[in-house]
C-alpha positions in Angstrom: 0.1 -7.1 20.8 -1.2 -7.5 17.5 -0.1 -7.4 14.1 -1.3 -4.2 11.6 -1.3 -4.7 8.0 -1.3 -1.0 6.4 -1.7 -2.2 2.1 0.6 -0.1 0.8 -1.9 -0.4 -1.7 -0.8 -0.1 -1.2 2.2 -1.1 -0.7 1.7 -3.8 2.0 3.6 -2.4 5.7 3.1 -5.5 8.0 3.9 -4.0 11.5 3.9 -5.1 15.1 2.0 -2.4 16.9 0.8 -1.6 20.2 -3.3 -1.6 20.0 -4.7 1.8 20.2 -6.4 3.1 23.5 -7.2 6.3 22.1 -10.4 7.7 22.6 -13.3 7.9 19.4 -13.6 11.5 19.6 -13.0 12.6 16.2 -9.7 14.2 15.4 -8.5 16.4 12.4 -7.6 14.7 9.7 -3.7 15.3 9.3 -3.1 14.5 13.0 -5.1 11.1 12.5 -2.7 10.0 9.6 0.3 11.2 11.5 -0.3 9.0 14.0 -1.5 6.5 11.8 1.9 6.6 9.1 4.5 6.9 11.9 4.1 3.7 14.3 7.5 1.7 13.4 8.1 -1.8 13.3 9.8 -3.5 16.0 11.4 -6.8 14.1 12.0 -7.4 10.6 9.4 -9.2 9.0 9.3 -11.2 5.4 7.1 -13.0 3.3 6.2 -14.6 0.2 3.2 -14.8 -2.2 2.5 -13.8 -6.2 1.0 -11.0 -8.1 -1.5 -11.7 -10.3 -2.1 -10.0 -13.4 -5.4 -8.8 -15.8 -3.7 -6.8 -18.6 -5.7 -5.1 -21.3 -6.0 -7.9 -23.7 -7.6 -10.2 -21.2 -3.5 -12.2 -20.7 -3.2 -13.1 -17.1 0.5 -13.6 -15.8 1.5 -14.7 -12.2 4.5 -12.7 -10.6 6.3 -14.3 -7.5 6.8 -11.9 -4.8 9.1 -11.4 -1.6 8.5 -8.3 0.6 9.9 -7.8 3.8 10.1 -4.8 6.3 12.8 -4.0 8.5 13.5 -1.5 11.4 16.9 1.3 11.8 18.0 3.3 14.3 16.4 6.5 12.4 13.9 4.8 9.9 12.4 1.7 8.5 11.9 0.1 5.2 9.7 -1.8 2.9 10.8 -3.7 0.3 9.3 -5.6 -2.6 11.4 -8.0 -5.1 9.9 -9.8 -8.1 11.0 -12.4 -9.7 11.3 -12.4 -13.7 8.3 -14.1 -15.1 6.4 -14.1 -18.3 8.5 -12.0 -20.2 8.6 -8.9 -17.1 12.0 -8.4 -16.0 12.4 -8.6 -12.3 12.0 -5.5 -10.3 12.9 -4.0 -6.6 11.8 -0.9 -4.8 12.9 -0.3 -1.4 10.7 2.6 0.2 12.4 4.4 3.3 9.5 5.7 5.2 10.7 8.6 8.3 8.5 10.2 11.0 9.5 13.7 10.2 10.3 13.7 6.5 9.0 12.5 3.4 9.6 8.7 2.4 12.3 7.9 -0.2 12.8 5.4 -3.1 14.8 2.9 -4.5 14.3 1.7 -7.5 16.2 -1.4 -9.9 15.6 -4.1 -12.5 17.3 -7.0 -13.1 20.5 -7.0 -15.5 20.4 -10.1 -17.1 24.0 -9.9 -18.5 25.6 -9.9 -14.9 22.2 -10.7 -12.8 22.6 -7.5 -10.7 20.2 -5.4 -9.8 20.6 -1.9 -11.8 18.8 1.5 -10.3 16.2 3.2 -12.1 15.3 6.6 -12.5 12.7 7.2 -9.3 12.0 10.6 -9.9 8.8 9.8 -11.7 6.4 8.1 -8.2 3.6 7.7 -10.9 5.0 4.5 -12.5 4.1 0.9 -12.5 6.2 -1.3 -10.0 6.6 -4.8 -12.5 3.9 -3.4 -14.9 1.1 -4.3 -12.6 -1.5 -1.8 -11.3 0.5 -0.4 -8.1 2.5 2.6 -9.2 5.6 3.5 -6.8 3.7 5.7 -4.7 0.9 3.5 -4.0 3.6 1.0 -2.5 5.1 3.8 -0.1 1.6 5.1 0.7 2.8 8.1 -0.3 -0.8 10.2 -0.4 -1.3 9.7 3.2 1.8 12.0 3.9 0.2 14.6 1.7 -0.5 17.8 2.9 -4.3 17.7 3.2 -6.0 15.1 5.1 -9.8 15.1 5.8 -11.9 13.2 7.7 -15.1 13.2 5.7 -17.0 11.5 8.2 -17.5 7.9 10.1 -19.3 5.1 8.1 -19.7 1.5 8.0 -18.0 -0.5 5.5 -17.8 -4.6 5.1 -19.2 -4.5 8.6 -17.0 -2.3 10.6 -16.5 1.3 11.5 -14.9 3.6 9.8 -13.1 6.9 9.3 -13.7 8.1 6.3 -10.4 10.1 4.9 -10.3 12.3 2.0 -6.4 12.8 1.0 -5.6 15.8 -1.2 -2.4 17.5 -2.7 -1.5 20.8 -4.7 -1.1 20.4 -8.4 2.5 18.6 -9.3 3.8 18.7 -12.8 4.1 14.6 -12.9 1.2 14.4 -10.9 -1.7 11.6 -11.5 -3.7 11.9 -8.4 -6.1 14.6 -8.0 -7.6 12.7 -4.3 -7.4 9.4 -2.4 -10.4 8.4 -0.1 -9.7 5.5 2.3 -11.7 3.7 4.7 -9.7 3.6 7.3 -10.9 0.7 10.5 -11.2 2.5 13.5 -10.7 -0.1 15.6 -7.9 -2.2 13.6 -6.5 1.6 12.5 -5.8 0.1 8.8 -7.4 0.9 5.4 -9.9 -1.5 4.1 -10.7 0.2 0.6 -9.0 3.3 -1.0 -10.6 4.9 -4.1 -7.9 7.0 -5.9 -8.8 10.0 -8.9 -7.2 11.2 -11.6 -5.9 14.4 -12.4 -9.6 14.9 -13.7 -11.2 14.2 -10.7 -12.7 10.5 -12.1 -12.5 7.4 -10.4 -9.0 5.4 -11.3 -8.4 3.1 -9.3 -10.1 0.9 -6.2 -7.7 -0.9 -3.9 -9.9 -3.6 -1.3 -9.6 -6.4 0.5 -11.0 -9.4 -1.0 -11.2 -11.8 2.0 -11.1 -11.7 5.2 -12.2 -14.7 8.2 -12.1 -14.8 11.6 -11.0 -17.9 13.4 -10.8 -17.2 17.2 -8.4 -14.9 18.2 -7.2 -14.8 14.7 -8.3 -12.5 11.4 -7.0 -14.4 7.9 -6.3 -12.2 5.3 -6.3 -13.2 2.1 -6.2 -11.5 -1.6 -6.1 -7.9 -2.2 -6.4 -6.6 -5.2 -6.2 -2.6 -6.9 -8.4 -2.4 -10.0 -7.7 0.4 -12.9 -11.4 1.1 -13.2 -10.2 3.1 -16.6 -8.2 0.3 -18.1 -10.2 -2.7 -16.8 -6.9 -4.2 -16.1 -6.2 -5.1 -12.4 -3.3 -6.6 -9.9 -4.0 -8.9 -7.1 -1.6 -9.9 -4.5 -2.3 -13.4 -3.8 -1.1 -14.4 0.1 -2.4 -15.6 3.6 -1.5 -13.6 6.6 -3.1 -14.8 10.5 -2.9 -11.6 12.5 -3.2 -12.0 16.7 -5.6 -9.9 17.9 
């Protein structure tokens, strides 16, 4: 058994999967990310770390983290909590991810007058979680559930094989994302860089993983970070994660 870490960009989904035996004949795209989106957690999982922050002006700020993910009968969730730092009001979204339907979201803020957390419009998916760089979508992975999946073709990319996966969805009226192409490991079955577009087809954002070692049976993750290649501003989530392989 190992340990699967889909970045839920992304939003971070740390699972405990069964490793793959399928086969490396190619499939079509949308079956590929079915199979990929709908494996479930078996325990409930939690962990801590910080969001760093590179705003516009050059500031940095540091944002303490929790996220944890937790198995139902008929579902699972993620959920990510921050803590009120540097003048950003604590914020939680819980993302309800299903096999056969589209995820759903819940999203508060901290009320400072009776320290309760108050929910927020979530209508909107193309808004910053905590005012860093992943929007609420990102953290439910939301674009792999679109309708169009691709698979571009099979590359290498920081030394491993991958599927390449262009992600596309009709025009929305809110909508901020024209495409999202992620390198998906076809061994590990986990993205190891996304590049996202805009509504105008230009580059917005890169999500990669910034360090990776292998000690042994062991792969240590450590710092991912999504960069607004528009902005210049970027988010990294600062953690360490040993996965069993």
């Amino acid at each position: 058994m190992i340990i699967r870490v889909f970045f839920s960009f992304f939003a971070i989904c740390l699972l405990d999967l069964i490793p793959s035996t399928r086969s490396a004949v190619e499939l079509d795209g949308r079956t590929f990310m079915r199979e990929l989106t709908s494996r479930v957690p078996e325990k409930k999982t939690q962990f801590y770390g910080y969001l760093s922050l590179r705003l516009v002006d050059n500031q940095r700020r540091e944002i303490p983290v929790k996220f944890l993910t937790e198995p139902f009968k008929d579902h699972w969730i993620t959920q990510w909590e921050t803590q009120t730092s540097g003048g950003i009001m604590a914020e939680r979204l819980t993302v309800h991810h299903y096999v056969d339907r589209p995820n759903s979201y819940q999203w508060s803020s901290l009320d400072q007058t009776n320290s309760t957390f108050q929910n927020l419009i979530c209508t909107n998916l193309y808004k910053p979680f905590a005012q860093t760089e992943f929007w609420l979508l990102d953290l439910g992975l939301d674009f792999f559930h679109w309708p169009n999946q691709k698979i571009l073709r099979t590359e290498m990319r920081k030394g491993r094989s991958c599927r390449v996966v262009e992600s596309t969805n009709p025009p929305q009226p809110q909508s901020r994302y024209s495409r999202v192409v992620s390198w998906i490991d076809i061994e590990a079955e986990q993205p190891i860089r996304v590049e996202i577009f805009d509504e105008n087809s230009k580059l917005l954002k890169i999500f990669s993983i910034l360090g990776v070692r292998k000690t042994g049976n062991k792969v240590q993750l450590k710092d991912l970070e999504i960069r607004n290649e528009q902005t210049e501003t970027r988010t990294r989530l600062n953690l360490e994660l040993e996965i069993d392989q």
